[in-house]
SEKE-140701 format. One record per residue (C-alpha): y, x, z; residue number from 1. Coordinates in nm, 2 decimals. Example, Ala and Ser with C-alpha at 12.3 -4.5 7.8 and 13.67 -1.06 7.14 Angstrom:
! residues 2
SITE      Y      X      Z keke
SITE  -0.45   1.23   0.78    1
SITE  -0.11   1.37   0.71    2
This chain:
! residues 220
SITE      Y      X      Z keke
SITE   7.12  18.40   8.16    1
SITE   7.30  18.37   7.83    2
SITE   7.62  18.17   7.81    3
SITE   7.43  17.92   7.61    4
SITE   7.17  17.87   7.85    5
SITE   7.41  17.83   8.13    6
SITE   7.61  17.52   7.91    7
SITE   7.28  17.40   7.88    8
SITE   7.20  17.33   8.22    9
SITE   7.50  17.27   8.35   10
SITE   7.62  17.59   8.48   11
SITE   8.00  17.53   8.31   12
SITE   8.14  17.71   8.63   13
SITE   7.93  18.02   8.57   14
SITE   7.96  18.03   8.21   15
SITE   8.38  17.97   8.20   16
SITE   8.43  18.30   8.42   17
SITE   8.24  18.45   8.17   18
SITE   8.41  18.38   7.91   19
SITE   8.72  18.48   8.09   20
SITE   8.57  18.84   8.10   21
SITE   8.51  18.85   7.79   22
SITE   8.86  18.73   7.61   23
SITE   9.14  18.98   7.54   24
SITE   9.38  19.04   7.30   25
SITE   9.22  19.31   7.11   26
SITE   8.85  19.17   7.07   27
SITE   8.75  19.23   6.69   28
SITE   8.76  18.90   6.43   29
SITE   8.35  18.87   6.43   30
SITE   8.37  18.78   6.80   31
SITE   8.63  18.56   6.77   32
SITE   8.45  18.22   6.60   33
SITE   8.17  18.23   6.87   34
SITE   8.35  18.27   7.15   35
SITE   8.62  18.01   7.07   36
SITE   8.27  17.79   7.04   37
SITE   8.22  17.87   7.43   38
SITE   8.52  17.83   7.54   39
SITE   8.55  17.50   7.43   40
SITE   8.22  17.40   7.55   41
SITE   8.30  17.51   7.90   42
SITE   8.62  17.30   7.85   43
SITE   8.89  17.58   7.77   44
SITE   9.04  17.43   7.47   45
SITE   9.36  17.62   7.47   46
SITE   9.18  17.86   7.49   47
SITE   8.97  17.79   7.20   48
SITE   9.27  17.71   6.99   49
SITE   9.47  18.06   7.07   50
SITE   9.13  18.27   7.03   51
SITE   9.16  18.17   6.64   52
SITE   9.54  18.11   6.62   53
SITE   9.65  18.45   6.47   54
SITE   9.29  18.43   6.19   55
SITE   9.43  18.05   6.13   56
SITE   9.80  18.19   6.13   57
SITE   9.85  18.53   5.99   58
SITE  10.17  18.69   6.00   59
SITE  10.43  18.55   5.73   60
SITE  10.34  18.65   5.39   61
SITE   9.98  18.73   5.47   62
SITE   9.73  18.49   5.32   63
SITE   9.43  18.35   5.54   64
SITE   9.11  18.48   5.51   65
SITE   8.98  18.25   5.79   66
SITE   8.62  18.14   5.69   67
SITE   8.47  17.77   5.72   68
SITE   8.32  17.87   6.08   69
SITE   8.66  18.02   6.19   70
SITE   8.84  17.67   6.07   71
SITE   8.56  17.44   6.19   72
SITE   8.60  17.55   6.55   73
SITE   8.98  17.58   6.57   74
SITE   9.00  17.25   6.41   75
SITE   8.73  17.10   6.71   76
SITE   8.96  17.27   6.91   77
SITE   9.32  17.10   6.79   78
SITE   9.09  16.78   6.83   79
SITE   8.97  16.81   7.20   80
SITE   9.38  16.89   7.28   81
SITE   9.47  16.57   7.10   82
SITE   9.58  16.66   6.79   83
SITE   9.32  16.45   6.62   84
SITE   9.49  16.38   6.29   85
SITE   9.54  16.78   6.21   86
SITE   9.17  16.89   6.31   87
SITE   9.03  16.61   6.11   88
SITE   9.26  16.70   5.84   89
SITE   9.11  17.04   5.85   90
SITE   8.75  16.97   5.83   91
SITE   8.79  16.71   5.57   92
SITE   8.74  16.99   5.31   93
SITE   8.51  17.21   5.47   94
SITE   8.16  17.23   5.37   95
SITE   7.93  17.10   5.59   96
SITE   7.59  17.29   5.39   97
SITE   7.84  17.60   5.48   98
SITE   7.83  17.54   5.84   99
SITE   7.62  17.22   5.93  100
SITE   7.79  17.22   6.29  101
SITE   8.10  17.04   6.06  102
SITE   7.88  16.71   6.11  103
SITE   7.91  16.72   6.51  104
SITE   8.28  16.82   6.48  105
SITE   8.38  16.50   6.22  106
SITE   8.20  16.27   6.47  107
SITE   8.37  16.38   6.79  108
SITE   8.67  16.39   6.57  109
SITE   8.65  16.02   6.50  110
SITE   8.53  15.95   6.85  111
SITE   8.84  16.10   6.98  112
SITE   9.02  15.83   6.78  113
SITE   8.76  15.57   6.96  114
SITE   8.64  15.51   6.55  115
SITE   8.24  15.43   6.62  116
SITE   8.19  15.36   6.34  117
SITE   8.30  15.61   6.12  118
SITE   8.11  15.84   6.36  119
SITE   7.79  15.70   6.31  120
SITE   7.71  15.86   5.95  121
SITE   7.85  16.17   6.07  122
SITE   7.59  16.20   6.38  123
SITE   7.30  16.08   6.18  124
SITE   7.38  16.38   5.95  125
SITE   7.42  16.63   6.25  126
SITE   7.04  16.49   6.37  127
SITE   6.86  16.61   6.04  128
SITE   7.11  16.90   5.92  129
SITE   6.94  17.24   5.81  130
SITE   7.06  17.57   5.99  131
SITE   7.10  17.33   6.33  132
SITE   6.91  17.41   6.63  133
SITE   6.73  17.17   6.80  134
SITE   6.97  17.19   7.09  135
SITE   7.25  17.04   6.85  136
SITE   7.06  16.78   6.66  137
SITE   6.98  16.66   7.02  138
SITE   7.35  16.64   7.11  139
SITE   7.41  16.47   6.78  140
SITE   7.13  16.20   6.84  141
SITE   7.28  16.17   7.21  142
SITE   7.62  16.08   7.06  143
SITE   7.43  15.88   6.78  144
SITE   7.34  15.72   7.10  145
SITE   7.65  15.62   7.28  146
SITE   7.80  15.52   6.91  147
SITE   7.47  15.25   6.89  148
SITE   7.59  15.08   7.19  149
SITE   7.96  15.10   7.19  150
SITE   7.88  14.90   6.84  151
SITE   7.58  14.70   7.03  152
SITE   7.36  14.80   6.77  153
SITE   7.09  14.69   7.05  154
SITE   6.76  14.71   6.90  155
SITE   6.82  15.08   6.73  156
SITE   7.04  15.21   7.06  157
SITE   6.70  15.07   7.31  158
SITE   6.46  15.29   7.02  159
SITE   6.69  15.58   7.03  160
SITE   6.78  15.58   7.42  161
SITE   6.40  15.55   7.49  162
SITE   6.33  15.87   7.27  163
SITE   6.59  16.05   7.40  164
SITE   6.48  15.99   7.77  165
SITE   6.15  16.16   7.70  166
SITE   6.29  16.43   7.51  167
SITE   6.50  16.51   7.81  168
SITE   6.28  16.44   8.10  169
SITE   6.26  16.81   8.22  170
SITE   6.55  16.98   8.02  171
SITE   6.91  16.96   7.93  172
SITE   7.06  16.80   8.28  173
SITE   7.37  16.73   8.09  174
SITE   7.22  16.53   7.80  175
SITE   7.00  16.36   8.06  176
SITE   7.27  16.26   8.21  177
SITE   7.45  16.13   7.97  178
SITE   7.12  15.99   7.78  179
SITE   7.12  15.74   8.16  180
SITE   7.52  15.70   8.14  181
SITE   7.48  15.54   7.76  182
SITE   7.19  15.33   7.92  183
SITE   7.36  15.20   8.13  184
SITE   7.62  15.08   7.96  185
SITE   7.31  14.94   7.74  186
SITE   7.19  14.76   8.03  187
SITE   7.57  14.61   8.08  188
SITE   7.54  14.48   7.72  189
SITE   7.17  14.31   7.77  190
SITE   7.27  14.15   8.14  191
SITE   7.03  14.36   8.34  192
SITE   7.33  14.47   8.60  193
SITE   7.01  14.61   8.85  194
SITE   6.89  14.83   8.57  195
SITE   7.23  14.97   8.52  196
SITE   7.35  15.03   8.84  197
SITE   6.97  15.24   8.86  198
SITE   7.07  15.44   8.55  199
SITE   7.42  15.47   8.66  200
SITE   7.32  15.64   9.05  201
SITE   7.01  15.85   8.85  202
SITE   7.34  15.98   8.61  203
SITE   7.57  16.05   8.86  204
SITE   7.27  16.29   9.04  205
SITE   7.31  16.48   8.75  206
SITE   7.67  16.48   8.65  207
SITE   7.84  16.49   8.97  208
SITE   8.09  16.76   8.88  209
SITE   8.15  16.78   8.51  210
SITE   8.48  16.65   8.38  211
SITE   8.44  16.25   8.32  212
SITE   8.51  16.26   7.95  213
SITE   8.15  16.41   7.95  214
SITE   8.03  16.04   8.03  215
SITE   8.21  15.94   7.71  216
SITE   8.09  16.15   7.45  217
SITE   7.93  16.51   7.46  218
SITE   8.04  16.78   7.32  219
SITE   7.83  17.07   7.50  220
């Protein structure tokens, strides 16, 4: 399996000693943007962060030549460490027709700062973007999602959440899960207790060992 079929079903284990392999000091710039990608979907954002340090951070004098891919995923990366404020600052610039993936990255950016709001737009742009696959407009409509009922938008989180259930009935066990995790918390919002605890045990069958920010927001 590629490493991006293994994130997809929920293989992070398998996929993380994989990218170990494949990281060294000496691995040539074009490799460097996609694999920071992996590494931080498998959750090795240091990782991430010192795969694109020295095309960020050239040696004193030297200008940058990093390219809107190269910044997009180191700033994702400062984000998912904590420093927020700096990859937010980086993207703000960046052209999102450039690299559409930009959209997903400002929206966990602001979710990171717990600003549902202000992620909203951003997600609804990731859902529709050109040069997207239809892996990551899903993962944009899943945060979409989550933002809906944080901001108990109920009506347009119910629409969405229903969608998204079909669209993941026999792929994507992360998304599924997270799809029944943001129903839950749904259910929470509307009363039905029953219903949630339901969605809540059918989420936890499919999550049981990812990292628990993965029930906030997803970032696969």
């Amino acid at each position: 399996q590629t490493l991006d079929a293994l994130i997809q079903n929920g293989e992070v284990k398998k996929a993380r000693v994989q990218v170990l392999k494949l990281t060294h000091s000496k691995m040539p710039r074009t490799q460097r943007a996609e694999l920071a990608s992996v590494a931080r979907r498998v959750g090795l954002d240091e990782l991430c962060v010192r795969i694109l340090y020295p095309v960020l951070h050239p040696p004193k004098g030297a200008p940058s030549t990093a390219t809107e891919i190269e910044k997009a995923q180191y700033a994702i990366g400062l984000i998912r460490l904590g420093s927020v404020r700096a990859g937010l600052a980086i993207l703000k610039p960046l052209n999102a027709s450039v690299y559409p993936q930009i959209h997903m990255f400002r929206g966990l950016g602001c979710l990171a700062e717990w600003d549902y709001v202000s992620a909203i737009p951003h997600f609804e742009s990731g859902s529709v973007a050109q040069g997207l696959s239809d892996y990551q407009k899903l993962v944009c409509r899943v945060n979409l999602s989550g933002c809906l009922v944080h901001e108990r938008r109920i009506s347009e989180a119910s629409k969405l959440l229903n969608h998204l259930l079909n669209e993941t009935q026999s792929t994507y066990p992360v998304l599924r899960g997270n799809v029944l995790m943001y129903f839950a918390e749904l259910m929470v919002e509307t009363r039905d207790l029953k219903s949630a605890h339901e969605f809540i045990r059918k989420a936890t069958e499919l999550l049981p060992h990812l990292p628990s920010r993965d029930g906030l927001y997803v970032a696969k």
